[in-house]
C-alpha positions as CSV (number, residue, x, y, z in Angstrom):
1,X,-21.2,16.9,1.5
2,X,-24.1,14.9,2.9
3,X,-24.7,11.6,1.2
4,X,-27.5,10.1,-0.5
5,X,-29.6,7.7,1.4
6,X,-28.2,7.6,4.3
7,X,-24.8,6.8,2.3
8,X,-21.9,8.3,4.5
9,X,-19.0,5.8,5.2
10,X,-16.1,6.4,7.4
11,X,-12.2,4.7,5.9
12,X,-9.9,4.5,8.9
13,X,-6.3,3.7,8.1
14,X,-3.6,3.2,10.5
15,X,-0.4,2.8,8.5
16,X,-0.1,5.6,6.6
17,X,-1.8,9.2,5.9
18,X,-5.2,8.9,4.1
19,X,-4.7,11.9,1.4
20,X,-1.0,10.4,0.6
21,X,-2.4,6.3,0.3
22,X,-2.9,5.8,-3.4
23,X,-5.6,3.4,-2.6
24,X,-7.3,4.4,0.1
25,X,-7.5,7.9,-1.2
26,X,-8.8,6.5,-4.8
27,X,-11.4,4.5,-3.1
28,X,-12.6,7.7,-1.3
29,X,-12.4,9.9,-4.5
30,X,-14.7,7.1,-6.0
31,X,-17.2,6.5,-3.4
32,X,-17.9,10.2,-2.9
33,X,-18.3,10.8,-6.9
34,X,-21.1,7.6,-6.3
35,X,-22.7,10.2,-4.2
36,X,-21.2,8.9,-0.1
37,X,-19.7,11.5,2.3
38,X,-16.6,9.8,3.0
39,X,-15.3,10.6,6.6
40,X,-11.1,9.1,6.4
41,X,-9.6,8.8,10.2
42,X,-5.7,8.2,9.7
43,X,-2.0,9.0,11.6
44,X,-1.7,13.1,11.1
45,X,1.1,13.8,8.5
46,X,4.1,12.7,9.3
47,X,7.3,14.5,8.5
48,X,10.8,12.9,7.6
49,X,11.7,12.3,11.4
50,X,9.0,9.9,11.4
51,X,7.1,12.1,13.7
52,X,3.6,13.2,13.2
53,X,4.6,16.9,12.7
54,X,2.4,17.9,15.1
55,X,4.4,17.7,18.1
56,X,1.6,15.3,19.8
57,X,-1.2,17.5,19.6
58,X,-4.8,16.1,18.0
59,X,-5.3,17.9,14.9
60,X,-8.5,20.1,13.2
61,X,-10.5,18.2,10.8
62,X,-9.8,19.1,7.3
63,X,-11.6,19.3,4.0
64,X,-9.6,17.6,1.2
65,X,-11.0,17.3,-2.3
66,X,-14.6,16.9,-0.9
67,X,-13.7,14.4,1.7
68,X,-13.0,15.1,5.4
69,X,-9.9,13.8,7.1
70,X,-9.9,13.3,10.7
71,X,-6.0,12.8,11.8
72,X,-4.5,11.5,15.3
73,X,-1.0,11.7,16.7
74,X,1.5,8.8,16.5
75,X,4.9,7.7,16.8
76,X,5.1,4.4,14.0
77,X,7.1,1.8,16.1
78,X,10.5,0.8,14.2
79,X,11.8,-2.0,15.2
80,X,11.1,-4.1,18.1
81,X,7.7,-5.9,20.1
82,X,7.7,-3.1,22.2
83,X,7.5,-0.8,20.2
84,X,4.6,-2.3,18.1
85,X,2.8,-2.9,21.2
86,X,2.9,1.1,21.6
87,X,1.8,1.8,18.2
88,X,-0.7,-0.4,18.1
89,X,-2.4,0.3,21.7
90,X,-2.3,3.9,21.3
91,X,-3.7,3.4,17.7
92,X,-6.7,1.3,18.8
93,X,-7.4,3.8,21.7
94,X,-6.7,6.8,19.2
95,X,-8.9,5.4,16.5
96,X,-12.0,4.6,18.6
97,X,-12.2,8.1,20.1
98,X,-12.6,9.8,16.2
99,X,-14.6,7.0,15.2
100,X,-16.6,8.3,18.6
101,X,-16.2,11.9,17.6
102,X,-17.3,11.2,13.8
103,X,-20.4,8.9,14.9
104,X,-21.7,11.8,17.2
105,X,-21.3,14.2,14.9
106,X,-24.0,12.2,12.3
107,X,-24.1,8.7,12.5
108,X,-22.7,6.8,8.8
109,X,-23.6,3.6,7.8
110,X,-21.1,1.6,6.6
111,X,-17.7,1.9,8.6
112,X,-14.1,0.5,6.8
113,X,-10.9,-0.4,8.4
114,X,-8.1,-1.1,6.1
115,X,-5.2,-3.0,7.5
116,X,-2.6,-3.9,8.3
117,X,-2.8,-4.2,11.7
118,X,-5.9,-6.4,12.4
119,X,-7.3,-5.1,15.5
120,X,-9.6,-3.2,14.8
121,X,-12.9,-5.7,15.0
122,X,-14.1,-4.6,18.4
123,X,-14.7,-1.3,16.8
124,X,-16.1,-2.7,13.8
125,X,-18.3,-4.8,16.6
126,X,-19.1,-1.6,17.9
127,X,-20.6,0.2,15.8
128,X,-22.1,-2.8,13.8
129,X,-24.6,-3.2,17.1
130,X,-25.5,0.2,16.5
131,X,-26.5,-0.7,12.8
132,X,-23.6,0.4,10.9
133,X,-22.3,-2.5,8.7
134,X,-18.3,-3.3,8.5
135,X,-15.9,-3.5,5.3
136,X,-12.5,-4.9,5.4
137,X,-10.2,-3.6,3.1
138,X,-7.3,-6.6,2.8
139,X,-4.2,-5.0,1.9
140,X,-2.1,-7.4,3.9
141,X,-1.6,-11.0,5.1
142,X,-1.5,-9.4,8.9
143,X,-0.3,-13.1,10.4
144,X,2.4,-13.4,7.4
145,X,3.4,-9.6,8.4
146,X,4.2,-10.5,11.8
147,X,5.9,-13.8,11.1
148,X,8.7,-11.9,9.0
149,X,8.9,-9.5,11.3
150,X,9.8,-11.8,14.5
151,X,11.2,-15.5,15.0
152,X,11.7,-17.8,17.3
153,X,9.0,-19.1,20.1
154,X,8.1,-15.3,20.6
155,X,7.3,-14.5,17.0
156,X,5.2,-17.9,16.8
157,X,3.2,-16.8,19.7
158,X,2.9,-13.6,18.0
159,X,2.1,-14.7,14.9
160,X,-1.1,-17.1,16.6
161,X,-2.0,-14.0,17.9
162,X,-2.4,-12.0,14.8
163,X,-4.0,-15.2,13.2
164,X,-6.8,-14.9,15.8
165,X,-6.9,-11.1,15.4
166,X,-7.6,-11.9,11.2
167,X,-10.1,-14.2,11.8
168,X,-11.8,-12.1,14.2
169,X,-11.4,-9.5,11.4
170,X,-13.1,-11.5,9.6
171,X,-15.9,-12.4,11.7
172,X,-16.9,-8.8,12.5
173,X,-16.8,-8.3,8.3
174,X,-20.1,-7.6,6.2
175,X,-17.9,-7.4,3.2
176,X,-14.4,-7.5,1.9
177,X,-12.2,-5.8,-0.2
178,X,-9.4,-8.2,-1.6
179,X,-6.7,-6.8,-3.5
180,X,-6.7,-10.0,-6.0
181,X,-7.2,-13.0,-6.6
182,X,-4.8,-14.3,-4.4
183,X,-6.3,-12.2,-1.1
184,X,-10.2,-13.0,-2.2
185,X,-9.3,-16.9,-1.6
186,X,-7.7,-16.4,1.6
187,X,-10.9,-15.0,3.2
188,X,-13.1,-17.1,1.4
189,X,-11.1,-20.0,2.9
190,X,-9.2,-18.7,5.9
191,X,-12.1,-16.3,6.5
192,X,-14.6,-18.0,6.4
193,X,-16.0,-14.8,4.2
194,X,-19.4,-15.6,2.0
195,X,-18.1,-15.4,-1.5
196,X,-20.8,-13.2,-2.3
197,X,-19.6,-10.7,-0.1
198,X,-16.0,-10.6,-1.1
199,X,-14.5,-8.1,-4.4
200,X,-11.8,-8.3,-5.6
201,X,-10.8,-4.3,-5.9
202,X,-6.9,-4.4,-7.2
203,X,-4.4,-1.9,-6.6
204,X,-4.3,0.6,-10.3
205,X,-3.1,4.3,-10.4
206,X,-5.8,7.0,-11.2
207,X,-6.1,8.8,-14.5
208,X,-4.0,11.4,-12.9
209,X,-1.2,9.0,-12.6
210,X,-1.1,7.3,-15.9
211,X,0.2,10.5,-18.0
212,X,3.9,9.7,-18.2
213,X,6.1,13.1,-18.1
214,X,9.1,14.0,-19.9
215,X,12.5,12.6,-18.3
216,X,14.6,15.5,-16.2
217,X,17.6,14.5,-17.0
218,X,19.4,16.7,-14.1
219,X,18.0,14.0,-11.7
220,X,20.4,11.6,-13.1
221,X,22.7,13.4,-11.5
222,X,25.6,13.0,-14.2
223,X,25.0,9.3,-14.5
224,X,24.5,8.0,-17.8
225,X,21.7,5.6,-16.3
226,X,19.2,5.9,-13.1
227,X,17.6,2.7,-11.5
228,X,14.5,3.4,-9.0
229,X,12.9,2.1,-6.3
230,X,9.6,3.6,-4.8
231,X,7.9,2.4,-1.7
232,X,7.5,1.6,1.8
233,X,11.3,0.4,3.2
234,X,9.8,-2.7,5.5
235,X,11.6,-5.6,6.1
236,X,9.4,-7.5,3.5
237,X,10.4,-4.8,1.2
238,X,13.9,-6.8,-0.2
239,X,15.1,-3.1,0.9
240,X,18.0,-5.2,2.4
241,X,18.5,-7.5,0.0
242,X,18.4,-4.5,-2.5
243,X,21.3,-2.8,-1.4
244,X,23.2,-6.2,-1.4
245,X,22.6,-5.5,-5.4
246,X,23.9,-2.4,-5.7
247,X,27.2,-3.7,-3.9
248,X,27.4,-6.5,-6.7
249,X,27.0,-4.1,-9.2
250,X,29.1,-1.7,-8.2
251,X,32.2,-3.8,-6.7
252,X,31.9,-7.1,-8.7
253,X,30.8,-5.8,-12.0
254,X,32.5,-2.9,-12.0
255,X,29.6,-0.6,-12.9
256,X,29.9,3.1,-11.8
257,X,27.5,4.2,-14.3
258,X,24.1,3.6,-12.6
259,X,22.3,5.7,-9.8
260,X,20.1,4.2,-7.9
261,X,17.2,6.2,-6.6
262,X,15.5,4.7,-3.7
263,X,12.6,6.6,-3.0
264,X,10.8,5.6,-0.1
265,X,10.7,5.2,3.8
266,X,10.3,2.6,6.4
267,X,11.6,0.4,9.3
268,X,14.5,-0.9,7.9
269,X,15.4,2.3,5.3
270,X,18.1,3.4,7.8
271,X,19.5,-0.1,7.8
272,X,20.0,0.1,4.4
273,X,21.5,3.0,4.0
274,X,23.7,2.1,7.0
275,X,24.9,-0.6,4.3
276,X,25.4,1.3,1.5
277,X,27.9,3.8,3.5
278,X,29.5,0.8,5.5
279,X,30.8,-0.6,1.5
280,X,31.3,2.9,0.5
281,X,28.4,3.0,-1.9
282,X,26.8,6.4,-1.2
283,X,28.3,8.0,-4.6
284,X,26.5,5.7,-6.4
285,X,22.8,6.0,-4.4
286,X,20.2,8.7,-3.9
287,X,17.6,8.3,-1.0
288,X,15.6,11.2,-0.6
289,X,12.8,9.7,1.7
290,X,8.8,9.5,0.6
291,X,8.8,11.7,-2.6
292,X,5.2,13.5,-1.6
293,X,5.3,15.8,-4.6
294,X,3.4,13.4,-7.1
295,X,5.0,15.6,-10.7
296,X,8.3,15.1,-9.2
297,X,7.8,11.1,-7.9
298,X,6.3,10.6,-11.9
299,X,9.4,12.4,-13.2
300,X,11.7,10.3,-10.9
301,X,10.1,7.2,-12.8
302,X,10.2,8.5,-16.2
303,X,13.7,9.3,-16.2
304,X,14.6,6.2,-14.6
305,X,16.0,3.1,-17.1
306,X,14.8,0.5,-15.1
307,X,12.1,0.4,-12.1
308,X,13.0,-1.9,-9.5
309,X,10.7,-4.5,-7.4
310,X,13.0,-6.8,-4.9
311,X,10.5,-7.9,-2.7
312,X,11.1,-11.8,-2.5
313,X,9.0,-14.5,-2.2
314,X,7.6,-15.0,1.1
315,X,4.3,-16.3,1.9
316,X,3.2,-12.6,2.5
317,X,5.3,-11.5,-0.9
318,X,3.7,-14.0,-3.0
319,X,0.1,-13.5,-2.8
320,X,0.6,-9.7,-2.7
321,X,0.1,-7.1,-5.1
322,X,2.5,-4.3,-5.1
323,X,1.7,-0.5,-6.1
324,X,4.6,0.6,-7.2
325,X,4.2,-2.3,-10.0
326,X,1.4,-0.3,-11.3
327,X,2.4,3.0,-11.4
328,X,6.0,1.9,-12.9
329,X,3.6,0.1,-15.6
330,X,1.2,3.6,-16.1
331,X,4.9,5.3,-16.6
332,X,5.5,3.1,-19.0
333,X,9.0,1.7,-17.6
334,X,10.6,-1.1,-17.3
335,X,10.3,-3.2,-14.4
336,X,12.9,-5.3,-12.9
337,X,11.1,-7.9,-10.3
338,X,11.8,-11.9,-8.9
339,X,9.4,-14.3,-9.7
340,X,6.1,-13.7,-8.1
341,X,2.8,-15.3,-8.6
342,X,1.1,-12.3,-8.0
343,X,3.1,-9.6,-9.6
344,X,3.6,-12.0,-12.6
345,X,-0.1,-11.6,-12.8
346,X,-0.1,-7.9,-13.0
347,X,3.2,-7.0,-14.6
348,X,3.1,-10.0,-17.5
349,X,5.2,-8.9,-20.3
350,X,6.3,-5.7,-18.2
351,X,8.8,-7.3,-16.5
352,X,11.6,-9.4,-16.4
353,X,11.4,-12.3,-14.0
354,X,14.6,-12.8,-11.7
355,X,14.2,-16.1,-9.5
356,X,13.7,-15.2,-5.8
357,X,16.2,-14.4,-3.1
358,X,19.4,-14.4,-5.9
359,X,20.8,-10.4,-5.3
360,X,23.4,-11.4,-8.4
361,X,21.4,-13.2,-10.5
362,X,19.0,-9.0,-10.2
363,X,22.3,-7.6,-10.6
364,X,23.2,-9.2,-13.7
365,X,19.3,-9.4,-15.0
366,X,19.3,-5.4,-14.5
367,X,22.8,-4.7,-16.5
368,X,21.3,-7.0,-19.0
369,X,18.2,-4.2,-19.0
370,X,20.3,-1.3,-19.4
371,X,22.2,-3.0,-22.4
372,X,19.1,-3.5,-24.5
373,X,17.4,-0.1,-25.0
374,X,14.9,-2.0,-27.3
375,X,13.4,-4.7,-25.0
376,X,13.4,-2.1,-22.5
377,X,10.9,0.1,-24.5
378,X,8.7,-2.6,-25.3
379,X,8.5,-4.2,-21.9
380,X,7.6,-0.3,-21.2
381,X,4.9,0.1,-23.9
382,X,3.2,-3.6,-22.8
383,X,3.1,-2.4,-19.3
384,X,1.3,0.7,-20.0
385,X,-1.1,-0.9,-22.5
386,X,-1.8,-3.3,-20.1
387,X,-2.6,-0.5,-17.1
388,X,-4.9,1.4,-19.9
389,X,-6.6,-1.9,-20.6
390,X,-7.3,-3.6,-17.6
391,X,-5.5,-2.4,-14.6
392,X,-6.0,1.3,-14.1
393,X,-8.2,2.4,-11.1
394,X,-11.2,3.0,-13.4
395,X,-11.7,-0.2,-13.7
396,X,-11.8,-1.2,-10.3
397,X,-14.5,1.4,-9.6
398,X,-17.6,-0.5,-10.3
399,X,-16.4,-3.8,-8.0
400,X,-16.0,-1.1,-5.3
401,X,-19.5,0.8,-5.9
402,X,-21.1,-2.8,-5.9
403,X,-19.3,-3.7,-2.5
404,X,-20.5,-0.7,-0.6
405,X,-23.8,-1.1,-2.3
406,X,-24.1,-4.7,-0.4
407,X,-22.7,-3.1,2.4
408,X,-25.3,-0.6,2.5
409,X,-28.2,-3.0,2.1
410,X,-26.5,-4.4,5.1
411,X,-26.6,-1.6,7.7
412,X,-29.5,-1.3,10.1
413,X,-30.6,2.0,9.0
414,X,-31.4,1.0,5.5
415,X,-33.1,-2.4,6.5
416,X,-35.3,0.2,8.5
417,X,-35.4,2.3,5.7
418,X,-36.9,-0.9,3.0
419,X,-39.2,-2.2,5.7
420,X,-40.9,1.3,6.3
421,X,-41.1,1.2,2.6
């Protein structure tokens, strides 16, 4: 599809699969029903071995739902600076040759680079000289990232480094993306960022994911009650911490009623199940990686009793906003979460508040859950209310339309374009 006016944009995304990124695909789906050809460069598919499934070799281009998605091979570093020096080099030099590929091709006017990482600004720098104007899209605190991930003198050099790397981010900016409130102040202050040229686009499900299913009860597996987890497995996650859980509820209280469902993948995901089978937990927990099959992730939810969010506070964790708060709040579930500024924001009345960093005070808070089938399906019905009302991705879509309209006015081809005029 050729764009409008000289509208084409190009996403790139390096943590994740375009197609399979709620919000980077929703933003896409969005800017190309405003009448953009959206170009998404991303990691090719990556199969459970955490592999890119295509044994190293550089993918065709493919046309998905309207947009085209140009994928490169890597290997996602798990653990370790080395290994996230890998990732990150090979990503940077991966990344500039589609961007390269995709410029030659036709030339697109507005360029977006989501993060994390944030390393991406001599591209944006790039391509900005050759009048193509730059979005951020802010979906983490890259500095924050890096400071839970290492300690010690290293990870304080390391975390200086990614502070310059966001600032530079920054710099090479036209506009940004913030996914709340929280985000929109750190790059109006930290930043730098015009506050005219930052929107606040927040993280809701599409219409397609706001139609709760019926439960399956087979997936409770003979348990009279299923809690679930959905999500990256990082070691900001509470991944960790979550497992720490089931052990108190399990051993201490007893309770051999429950599955837990962890549905997700990441660093530290091994780790945790490493735990589980080290206290002789496995019985009790289901982990069947990234749930890609979106009918069977929504069913998962649905016939879940309680949803679980154990992310802690952290400085990362507490100006964040989650996903899988909104889509357990579109299913209209129950959501079990410590006290978060940010995902007290979005969740309100659909959760109930644990204080951070306490694995037995979420124990205890999530048996008290299960015994009140009546809170439970009110906390459910104001979550969903809430999504319909405010939340859902349909109402970020005009803040994003009026972003890459600034963005546009902002690339060198349409100043050409209003001057000839």
């Amino acid at each position: 599809m050729q764009g409008a006016n000289g509208r084409r944009a190009l996403i790139v995304v390096e943590n994740s699969y375009g197609p399979r990124d709620t919000r980077v695909w929703s933003e896409a789906q969005t800017l190309r029903e405003g009448g953009w050809e959206v170009v998404v460069v991303c990691p090719a598919f990556q199969d459970g071995s955490g592999g890119t499934g295509h044994d190293g070799a550089w993918p065709r281009p493919e046309e998905i739902e309207g947009v085209t998605v140009h994928t490169f091979p890597l290997t996602p570093a798990e653990r370790g600076i080395r290994g996230y020096v890998a990732e990150y080099a090979t990503a940077l030099w991966r990344v500039a040759a589609c961007v390269r590929k995709v410029w030659r091709e036709r030339p697109f006017s507005v360029i977006q680079f989501c993060n994390p990482p944030d390393i991406f600004f001599p591209i944006a720098l790039a391509y900005k000289a050759r009048g193509a104007s730059a979005v951020f899209d802010h979906h983490d605190l890259f500095p924050e990232v890096v400071r839970g991930r290492f300690g010690g003198l290293v990870g304080t050099v390391l975390y200086r480094l990614a502070a310059l790397a966001e600032r530079l981010t920054f710099r090479s900016t036209d506009v940004v993306l913030s996914t709340n409130a929280s985000y929109r102040a750190i790059a109006i202050s930290r930043g730098m960022v015009p506050t005219e040229r930052v929107f606040v686009v927040r993280n809701g499900p599409r219409a397609e994911m706001l139609a709760p299913t019926d439960p399956v009860p087979s997936l409770k597996r003979g348990f009279r009650y299923m809690a679930c987890y959905v999500g990256l497995m990082s070691q900001q996650d509470g991944v960790l911490e979550m497992a720490d859980m089931v052990r108190h509820v399990v051993r201490e209280r007893g309770r051999q009623d429950i599955l837990f469902a962890l549905l997700g993948d990441g660093a530290v995901r091994q780790e945790t199940l490493d735990r589980i089978h080290d206290w002789d937990l496995d019985e009790y927990v289901i982990a069947p990686g990234m749930v890609r099959d979106r009918l069977l992730l929504r069913q998962y939810i649905c016939t879940s009793d309680v949803c679980l969010s154990p992310e802690t506070s952290s400085a990362l964790n507490d100006r964040s906003t989650f996903i899988k708060v909104g889509e357990y709040m579109a299913m209209g579930k129950p959501i079990l979460a410590y006290e978060l500024p940010e995902t007290r924001y979005t969740a309100q009345g659909a959760a109930y508040y644990v204080n951070s960093g306490t694995p037995e005070a979420y124990a205890d808070a999530l048996l008290d859950l299960l015994a009140d089938p009546a809170r439970r399906e009110e906390m459910g019905r104001q979550g969903r209310e809430r999504m319909l009302r405010e939340l859902a991705w349909e109402h970020q879509k005009p803040s994003l339309l009026e972003a890459y309209q600034l963005a546009l006015a902002r690339s060198r081809a349409s100043r050409r374009r209003y001057s000839a005029a």
